[in-house]
N, C-alpha and C positions, 0 to 999 in steps of 0.2 A: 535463369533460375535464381530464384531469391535466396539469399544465405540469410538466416535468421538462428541467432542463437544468444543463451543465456551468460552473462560474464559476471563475476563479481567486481562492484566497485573500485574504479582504480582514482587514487585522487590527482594524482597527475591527469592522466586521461580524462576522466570526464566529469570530473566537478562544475565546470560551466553548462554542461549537461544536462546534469541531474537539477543546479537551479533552474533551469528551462524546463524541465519537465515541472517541478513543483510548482513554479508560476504558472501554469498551463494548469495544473489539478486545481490550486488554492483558487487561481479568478473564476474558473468552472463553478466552483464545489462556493465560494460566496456569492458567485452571480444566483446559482443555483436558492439560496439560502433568504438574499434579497426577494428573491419574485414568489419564495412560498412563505417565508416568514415575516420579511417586513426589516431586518435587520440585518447590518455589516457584521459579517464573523470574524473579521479581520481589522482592526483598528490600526491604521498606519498605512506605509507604500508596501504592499503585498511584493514585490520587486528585494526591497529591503529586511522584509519580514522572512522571507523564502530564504535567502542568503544566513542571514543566523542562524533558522533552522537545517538548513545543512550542514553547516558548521559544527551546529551542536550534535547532531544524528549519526556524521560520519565519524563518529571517533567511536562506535562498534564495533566491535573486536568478536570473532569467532570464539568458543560455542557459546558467547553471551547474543548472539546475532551477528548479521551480517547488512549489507545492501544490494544487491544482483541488478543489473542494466539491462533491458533487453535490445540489442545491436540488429539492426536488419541491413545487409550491407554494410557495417561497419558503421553504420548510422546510431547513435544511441536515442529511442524509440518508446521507453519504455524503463518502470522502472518498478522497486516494491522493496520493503523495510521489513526483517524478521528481528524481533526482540524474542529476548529470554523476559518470561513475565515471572515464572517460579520455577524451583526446578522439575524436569519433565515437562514444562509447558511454554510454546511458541506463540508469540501473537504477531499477524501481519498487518502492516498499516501501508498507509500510502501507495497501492497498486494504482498505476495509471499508465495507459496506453496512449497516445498521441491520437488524437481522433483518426490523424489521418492515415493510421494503419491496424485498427479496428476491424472485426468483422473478418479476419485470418486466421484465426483460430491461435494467437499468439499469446494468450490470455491464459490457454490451458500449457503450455509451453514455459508459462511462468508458473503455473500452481504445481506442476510436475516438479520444478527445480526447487521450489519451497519445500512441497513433502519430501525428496529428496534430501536438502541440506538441511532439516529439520531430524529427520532420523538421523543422519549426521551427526548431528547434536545432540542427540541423547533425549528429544524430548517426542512425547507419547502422545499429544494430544496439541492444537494447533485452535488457538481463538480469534477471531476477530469480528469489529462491528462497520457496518456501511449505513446507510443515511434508507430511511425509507423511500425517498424517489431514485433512489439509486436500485432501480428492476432490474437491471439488465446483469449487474453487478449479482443482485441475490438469485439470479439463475442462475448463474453460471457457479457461484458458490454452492446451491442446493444440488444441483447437477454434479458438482464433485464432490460428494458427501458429505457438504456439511450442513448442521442440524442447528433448528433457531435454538436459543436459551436464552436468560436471562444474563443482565450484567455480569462478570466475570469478576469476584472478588477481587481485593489488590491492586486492580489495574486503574490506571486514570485514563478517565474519557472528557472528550471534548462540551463544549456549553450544549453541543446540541443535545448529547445525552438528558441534558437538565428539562427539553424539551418535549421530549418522549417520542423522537423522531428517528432515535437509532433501531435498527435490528440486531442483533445478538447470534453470533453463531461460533460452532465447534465441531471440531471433527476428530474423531480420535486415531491416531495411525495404525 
């Protein structure tokens, strides 16, 4: 039987981890960007790039956000970032699963413990954007209530925004 469950970030524990998983999302998601755009989304060793952005992400602090790991066997597998954008309002970035444990339904496992630690938190309504060839992603977001919209005040988005390749979505709790 598979033990698969939700942990908040420990930095002791799995900081070498959680770079592995962002290396894994960031070469995805620029390979990704390469073959429908034309251009590197990431300027530098993505290796090196991934490690500062850790650096900089893990010093989130509860109820301004958190970072949650998803473990399958003790395995760190999986991972996803909730920021505080304003108050009342959650936004999640960087959900990513390891390909090679996809298609387990561990994905909803993870938006469960978001809505969860989001009401937690005090906030009411829960934003985030994904890439338009990112389908599989906006099913499974539409699937658990959440509705397109437009940009989300306040918040900064990435170049692709600039592109007009993001989707826009919200869910209110």
């Amino acid at each position: 039987m598979v033990d698969a469950r939700v942990v908040i970030y420990n930095e002791n524990k799995h900081r070498s981890d959680l770079v592995d998983l962002m290396v894994k999302y960031a070469t995805w998601l620029n390979n990704e960007v390469v073959t429908r755009y034309g251009f590197n989304l990431f300027s530098g060793d993505i290796e090196e790039g991934m490690k500062s952005f850790v650096s900089r992400v893990t010093s989130i602090e509860p109820p301004d956000g958190l970072i949650l790991m998803l473990e399958v066997d003790d395995r760190p597998v999986g991972t996803f970032r909730l920021e505080k954008v304003e108050e009342g309002v959650g936004g999640f970035n960087q959900m990513w699963i390891d390909p090679e444990y996809r298609g387990r339904g561990y994905s909803k496992l993870l938006l469960k413990e978001l809505e969860d630690k989001s009401k937690e938190f005090g906030y009411s309504k829960l934003i985030l954007d994904t890439n338009e060839f990112n389908v599989v992603a906006q099913h499974l977001y539409k699937k658990s209530g959440f509705k397109e919209t437009g940009k989300y005040p306040g918040k900064t988005y990435s170049k692709l925004s600039d592109l007009g390749v993001k989707i826009y979505m919200e869910k209110n709790l």
